[in-house]
C-alpha positions in Angstrom: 20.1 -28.3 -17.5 19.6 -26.4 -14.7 22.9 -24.9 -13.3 21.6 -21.2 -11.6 23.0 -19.5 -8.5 26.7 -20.8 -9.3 29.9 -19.2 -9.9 30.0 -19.9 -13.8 32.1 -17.6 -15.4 33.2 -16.4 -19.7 30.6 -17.0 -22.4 29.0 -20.0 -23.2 30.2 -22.9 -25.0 29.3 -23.5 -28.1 28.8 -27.2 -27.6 26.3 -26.3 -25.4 24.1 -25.3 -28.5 24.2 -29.0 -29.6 22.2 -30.5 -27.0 19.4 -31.3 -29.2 17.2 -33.0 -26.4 17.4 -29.6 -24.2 13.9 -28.8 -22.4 15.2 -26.4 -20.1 18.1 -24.2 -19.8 18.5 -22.2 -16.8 21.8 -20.7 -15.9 20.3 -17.7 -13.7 22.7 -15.8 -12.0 26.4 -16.6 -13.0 28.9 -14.7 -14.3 28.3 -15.4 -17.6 29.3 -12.8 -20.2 29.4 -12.3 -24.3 27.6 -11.4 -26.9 24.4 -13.2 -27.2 23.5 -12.7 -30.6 26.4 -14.9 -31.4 24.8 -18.2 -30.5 23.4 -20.7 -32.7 19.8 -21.7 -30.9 18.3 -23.2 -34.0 19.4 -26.8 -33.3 17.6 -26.7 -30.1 14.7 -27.2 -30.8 12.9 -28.8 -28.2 13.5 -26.7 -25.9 10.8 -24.8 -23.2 12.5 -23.0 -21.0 15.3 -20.6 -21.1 16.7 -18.6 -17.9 19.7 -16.7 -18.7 18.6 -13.9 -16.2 20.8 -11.9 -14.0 24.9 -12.4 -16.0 27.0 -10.3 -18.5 25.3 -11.0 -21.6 25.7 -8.2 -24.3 24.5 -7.8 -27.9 20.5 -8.1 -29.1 18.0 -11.3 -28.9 19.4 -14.0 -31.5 17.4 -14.4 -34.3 18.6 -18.2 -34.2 15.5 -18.1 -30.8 12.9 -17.7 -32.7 13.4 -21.4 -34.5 12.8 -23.3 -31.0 9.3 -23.0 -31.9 8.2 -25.3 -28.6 9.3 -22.2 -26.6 7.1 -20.9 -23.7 9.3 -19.3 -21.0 11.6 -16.7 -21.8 13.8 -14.6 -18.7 16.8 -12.7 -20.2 16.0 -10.1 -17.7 19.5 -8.1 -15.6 21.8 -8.3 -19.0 23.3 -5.8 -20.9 21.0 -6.5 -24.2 19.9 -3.3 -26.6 18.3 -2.8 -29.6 14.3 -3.4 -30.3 12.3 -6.8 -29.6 12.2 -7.8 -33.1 9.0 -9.0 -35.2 10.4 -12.5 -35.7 9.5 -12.9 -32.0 5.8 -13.6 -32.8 6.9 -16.9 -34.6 6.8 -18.3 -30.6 3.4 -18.8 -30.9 3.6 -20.9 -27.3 5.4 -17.7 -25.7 3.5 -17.8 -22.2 6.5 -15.8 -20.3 9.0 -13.2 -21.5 10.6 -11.2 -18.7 13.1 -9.0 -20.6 13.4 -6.3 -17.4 17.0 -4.6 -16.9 18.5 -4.6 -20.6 18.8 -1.5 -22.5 15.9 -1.9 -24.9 14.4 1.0 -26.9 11.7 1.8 -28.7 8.7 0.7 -26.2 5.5 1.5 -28.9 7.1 -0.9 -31.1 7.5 -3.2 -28.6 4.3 -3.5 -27.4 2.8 -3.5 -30.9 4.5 -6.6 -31.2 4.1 -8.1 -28.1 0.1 -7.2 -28.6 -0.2 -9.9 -31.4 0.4 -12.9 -29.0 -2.7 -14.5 -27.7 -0.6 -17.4 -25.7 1.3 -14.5 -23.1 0.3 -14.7 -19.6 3.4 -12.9 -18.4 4.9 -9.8 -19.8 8.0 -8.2 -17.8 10.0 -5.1 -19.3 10.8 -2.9 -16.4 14.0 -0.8 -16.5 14.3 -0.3 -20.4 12.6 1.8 -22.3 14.4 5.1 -20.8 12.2 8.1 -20.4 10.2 7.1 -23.8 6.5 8.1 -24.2 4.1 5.0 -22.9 1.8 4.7 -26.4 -1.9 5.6 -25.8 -5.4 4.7 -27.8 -7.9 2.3 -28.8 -5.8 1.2 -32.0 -2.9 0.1 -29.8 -4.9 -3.5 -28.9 -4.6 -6.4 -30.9 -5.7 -10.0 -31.4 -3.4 -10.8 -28.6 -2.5 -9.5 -24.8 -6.0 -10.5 -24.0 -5.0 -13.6 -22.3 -2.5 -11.0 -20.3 -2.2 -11.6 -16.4 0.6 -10.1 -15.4 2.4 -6.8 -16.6 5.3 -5.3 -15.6 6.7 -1.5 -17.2 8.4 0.1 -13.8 11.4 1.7 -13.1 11.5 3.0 -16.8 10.4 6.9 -16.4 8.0 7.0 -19.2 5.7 9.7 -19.9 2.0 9.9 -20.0 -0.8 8.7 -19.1 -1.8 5.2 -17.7 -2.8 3.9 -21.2 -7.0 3.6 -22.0 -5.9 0.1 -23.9 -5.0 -1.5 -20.6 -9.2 -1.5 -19.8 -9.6 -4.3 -22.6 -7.2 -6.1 -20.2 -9.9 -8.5 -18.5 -7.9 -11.0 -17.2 -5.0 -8.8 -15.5 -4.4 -10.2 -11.8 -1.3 -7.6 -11.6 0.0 -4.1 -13.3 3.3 -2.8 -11.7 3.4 0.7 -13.3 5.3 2.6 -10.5 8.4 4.2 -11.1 7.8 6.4 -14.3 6.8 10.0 -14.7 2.9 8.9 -15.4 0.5 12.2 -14.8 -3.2 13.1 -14.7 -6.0 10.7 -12.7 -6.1 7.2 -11.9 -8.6 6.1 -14.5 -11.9 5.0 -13.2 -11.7 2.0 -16.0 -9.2 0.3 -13.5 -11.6 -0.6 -10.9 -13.8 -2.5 -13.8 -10.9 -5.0 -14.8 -12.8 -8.1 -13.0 -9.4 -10.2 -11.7 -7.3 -7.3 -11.1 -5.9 -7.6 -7.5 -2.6 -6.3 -7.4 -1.8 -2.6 -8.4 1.5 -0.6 -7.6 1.6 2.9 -9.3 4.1 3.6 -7.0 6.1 6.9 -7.4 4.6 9.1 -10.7 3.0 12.3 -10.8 -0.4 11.1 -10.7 -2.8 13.8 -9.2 -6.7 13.9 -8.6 -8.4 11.9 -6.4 -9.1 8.7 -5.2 -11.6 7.3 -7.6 -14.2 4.8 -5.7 -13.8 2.4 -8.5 -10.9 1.5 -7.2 -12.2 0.5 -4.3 -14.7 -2.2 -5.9 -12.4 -4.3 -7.6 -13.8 -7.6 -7.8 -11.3 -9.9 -7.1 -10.4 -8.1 -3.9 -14.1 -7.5 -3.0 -15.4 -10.8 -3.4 -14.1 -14.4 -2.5 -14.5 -15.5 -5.9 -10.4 -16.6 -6.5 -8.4 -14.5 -9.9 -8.8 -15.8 -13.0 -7.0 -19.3 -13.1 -4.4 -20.4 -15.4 -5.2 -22.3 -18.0 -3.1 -25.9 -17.8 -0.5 -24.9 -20.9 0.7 -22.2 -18.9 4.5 -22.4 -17.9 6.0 -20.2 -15.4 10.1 -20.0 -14.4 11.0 -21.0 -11.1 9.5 -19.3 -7.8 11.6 -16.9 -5.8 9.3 -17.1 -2.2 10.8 -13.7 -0.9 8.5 -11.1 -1.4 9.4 -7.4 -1.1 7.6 -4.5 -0.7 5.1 -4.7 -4.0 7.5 -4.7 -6.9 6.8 -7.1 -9.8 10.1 -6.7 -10.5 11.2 -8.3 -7.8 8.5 -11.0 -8.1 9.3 -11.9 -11.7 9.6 -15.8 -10.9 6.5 -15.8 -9.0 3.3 -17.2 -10.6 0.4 -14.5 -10.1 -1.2 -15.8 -7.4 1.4 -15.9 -5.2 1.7 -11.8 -5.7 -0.2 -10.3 -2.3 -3.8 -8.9 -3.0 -2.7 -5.7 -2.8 -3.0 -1.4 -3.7 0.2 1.0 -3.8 -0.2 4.1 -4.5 3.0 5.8 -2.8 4.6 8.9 -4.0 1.8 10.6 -6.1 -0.1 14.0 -6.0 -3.4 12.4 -4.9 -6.0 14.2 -3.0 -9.5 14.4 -1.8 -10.3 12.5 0.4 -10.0 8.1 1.4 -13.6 6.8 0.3 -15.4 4.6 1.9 -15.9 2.3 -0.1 -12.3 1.3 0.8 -14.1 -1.2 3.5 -15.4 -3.2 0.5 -12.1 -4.8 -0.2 -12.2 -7.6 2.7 -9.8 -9.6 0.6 -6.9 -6.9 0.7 -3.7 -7.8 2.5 -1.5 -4.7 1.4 -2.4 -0.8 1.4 0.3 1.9 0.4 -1.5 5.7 0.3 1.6 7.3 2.0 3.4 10.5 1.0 0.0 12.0 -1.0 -2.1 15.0 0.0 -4.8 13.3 1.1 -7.2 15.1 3.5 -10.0 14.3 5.5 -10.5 11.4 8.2 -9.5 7.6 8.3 -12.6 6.0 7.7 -14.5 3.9 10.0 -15.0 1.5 6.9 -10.6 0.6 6.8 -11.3 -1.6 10.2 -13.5 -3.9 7.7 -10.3 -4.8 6.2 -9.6 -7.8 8.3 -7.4 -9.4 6.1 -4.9 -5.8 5.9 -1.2 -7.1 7.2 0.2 -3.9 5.8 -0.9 -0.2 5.9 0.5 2.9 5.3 -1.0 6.1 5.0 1.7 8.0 6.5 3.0 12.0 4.8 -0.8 13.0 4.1 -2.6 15.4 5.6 -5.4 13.4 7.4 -6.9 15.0 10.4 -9.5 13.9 12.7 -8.8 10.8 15.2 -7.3 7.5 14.6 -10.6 4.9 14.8 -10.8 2.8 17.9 -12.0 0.1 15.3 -8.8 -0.2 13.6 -7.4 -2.8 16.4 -9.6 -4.9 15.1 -7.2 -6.0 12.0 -5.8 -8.6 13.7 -3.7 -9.3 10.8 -2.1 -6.0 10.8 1.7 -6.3 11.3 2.8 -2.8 9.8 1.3 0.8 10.4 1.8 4.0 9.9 -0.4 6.7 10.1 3.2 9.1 10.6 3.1 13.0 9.9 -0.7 13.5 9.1 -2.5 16.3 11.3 -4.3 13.3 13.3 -5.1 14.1 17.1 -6.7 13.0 20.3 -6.0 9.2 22.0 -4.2 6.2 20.4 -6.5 3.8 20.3 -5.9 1.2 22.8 -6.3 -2.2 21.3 -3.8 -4.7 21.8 -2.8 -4.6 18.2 -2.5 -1.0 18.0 -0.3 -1.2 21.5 2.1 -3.6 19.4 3.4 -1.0 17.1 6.0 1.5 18.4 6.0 5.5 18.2 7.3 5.4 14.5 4.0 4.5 13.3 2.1 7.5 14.8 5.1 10.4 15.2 4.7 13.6 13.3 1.0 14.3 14.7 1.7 17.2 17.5 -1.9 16.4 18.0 -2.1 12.6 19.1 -1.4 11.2 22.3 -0.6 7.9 25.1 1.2 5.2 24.6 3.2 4.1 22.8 4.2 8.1 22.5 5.9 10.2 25.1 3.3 12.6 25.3 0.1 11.8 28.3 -3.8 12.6 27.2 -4.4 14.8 29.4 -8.5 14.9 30.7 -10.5 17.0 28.7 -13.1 19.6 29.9 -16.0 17.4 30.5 -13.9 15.2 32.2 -12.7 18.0 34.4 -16.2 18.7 35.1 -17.2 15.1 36.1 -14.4 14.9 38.6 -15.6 18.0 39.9 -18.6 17.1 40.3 -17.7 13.7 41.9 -15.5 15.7 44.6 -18.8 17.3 45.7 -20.9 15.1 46.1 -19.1 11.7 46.1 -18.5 9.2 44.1 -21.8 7.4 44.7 -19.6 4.7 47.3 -18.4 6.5 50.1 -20.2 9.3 52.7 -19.1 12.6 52.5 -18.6 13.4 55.6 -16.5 16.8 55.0 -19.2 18.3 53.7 -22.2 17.4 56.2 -20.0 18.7 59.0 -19.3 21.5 57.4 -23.4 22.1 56.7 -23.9 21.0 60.5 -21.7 23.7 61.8 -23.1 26.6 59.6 -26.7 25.2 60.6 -25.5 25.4 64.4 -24.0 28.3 64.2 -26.4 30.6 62.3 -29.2 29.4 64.5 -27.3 29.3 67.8 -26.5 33.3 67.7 -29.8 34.8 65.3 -32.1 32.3 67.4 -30.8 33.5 70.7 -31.1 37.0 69.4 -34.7 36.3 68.3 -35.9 35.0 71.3 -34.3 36.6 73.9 -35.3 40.5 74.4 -32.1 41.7 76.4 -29.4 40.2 74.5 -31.1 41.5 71.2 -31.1 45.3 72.7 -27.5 44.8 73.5 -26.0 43.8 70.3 -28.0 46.4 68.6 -26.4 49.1 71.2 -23.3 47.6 70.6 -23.5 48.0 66.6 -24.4 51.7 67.0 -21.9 52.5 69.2 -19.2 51.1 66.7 -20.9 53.3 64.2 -20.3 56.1 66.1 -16.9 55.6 67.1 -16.0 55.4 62.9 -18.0 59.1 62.4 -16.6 60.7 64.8 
């Protein structure tokens, strides 16, 4: 039954519950309200699919769920549920999808220790719950299960700590969205060893340290070899094709490989410097370093990136100039490089010269189009024009300056020549000289 993106209003019918054939259930984005926890599910018990994302619904899961034991694909996410995710959950041993984000959940550590004993999850989505909790830590916190993981989504929930040392047993995760949340220290080194990992947003935390080059050799953005694929029981909900700027949140229909290969990192403490191993990651089609304290240059290396359609490393505190190699991403469609201490000459490649002053503004230091300000020649430019205004440009005759040398040549010899060889005139000018002489003593 597939009735989504309507104008369905009041709680559902209790009739509904005795559709005993049911596969798929998917009232998405009505206007649905009442207390969920009322319903009878048990009798339907073939279904697979339930959407009752994005409506009114109040109260906790129903226990009644956990009987349609055929159930892979769960989405109960923008809801007003509360409460814990119960144990009784783990009797949907076929749960491939649960996407429970923006509910009023509590208790994240208990949560996830229940959510860890499912080997059949692919997809696990819980952002905006969990409200300024303490994100669970340690070895102990893996189980049997979440190794089959793919995607994971905790943002927008403000949770403390550290990004967790359990999420390095994680070997097939193609995406973590952790951004949103008060997470401090480093960026572990771990994350650049997860071997399908190609999607990361740790968007807006308080992470601080630097760049580790780990990072920068993840696998499944390095080489062409594809993510890990999904095995042929997987289920996913229906795909929502808009794509927004790197929240999993707002990709939560999407199977993972239609997520963009991409590294956001906005709104952190970082520093140090951008590494260069950065021009490893040829398959990257998304970079977000922006409002940091990065330092240092752009590397050469970012213009081996020729897959980039997005990059941002605007509000850091980059110096040096912007490399003439970056038009070369022919892909590229968004740029900053805004408020950094970059200077000298925008480079003038024809991609480059698409983008428009926003991209480079806030460096007093950079110059020509497409900003106001002209490069103006520099010293040894000065010189070489100069040097060309003396003694040509190498295609035209100078003939200024060879009259100029003809008429001191004439000159000096016409009057000291006829000096030299004539006696009379010489003992005249000499008279003449000493006579002015006298006139200024006396």
């Amino acid at each position: 039954m597939l009735l989504q993106f309507n104008n369905l209003e009041g709680p559902l019918p209790p009739s509904l519950m005795n559709c005993t054939n049911l596969i798929e259930l998917n009232l998405e984005s009505n206007h649905l309200d009442g207390n969920i926890s009322e319903l009878d599910f048990s009798k339907l018990n073939q279904l697979i699919k339930l959407n009752l994302g994005s409506n009114y619904f109040s109260g906790v899961m129903p226990k009644s769920l956990y009987s349609c034991k055929f159930l892979k694909a769960v989405r109960l996410s923008g809801n007003y549920l509360e409460g814990q995710i119960q144990p009784e959950i783990v009797s949907l041993k076929y749960l491939s999808f649960l996407a429970l984000g923006s509910n009023r959940l509590t208790n994240v550590t208990g949560a996830l220790h229940i959510l860890m004993r499912f080997e059949s999850l692919r997809v696990v989505l819980l952002p905006n719950n969990f409200i300024g909790e303490e994100l669970p830590d340690g070895d102990a916190m893996i189980g049997s299960g979440f190794q089959n993981l793919r995607l994971f989504g905790l943002s927008d929930c403000q949770l403390k700590g550290h990004i967790p040392v359990w999420m390095s047993k994680l070997k097939k995760l193609e995406a973590l969205d952790l951004s949103s949340n008060r997470l401090t220290g480093s960026i572990p080194h771990w994350l650049g060893s997860l071997p399908s990992l190609f999607f990361i947003s740790l968007n807006n935390n308080s992470l601080s340290g630097g760049l580790p080059n780990e990072l920068f050799s993840l696998q499944a953005l390095v080489s062409e070899k594809p993510a890990a694929q999904r095995d042929s029981g997987d289920v996913e909900l229906p795909i929502n094709t808009q794509r927004t700027n790197a929240s999993v949140t707002a990709l939560q229909y999407n199977y993972v490989s239609n997520l963009p290969r991409a590294i956001y990192i906005r709104n952190n403490s970082l520093s140090g410097n951008i590494p260069v191993e950065i021009g490893q990651l040829q398959n990257l089609h998304e970079l977000d370093l922006s409002v940091n304290n990065i330092v240092g240059s752009i590397p050469d290396q970012v213009s081996n990136l020729t897959n980039l359609e997005r990059l941002d490393l605007s509000r850091n505190h980059l110096s040096g100039g912007i490399p003439a190699s970056l038009s070369n991403l022919h892909f590229l469609a968004s740029l900053s490089v805004a408020y950094n201490n970059l200077q000298g000459q925008v480079p003038l490649g024809t991609q480059i010269q698409g983008f428009d002053a926003t991209a480079f503004e806030g460096n007093p230091g950079l110059c020509g189009s497409p900003l106001p300000n002209k490069c103006q020649q520099n010293t040894s430019d000065n010189a070489t024009k100069n040097m060309e205004d003396v003694h040509g440009n190498g295609n035209e005759i100078p003939w200024f300056y060879i009259s100029v040398a003809l008429g001191f040549i004439v000159g000096f010899w016409g009057v000291c020549g006829s000096l030299a060889l004539i006696t009379s005139w010489r003992y005249a000018y000499f008279q003449f000289l000493s006579d002015v002489k006298d006139r200024f003593i006396c």
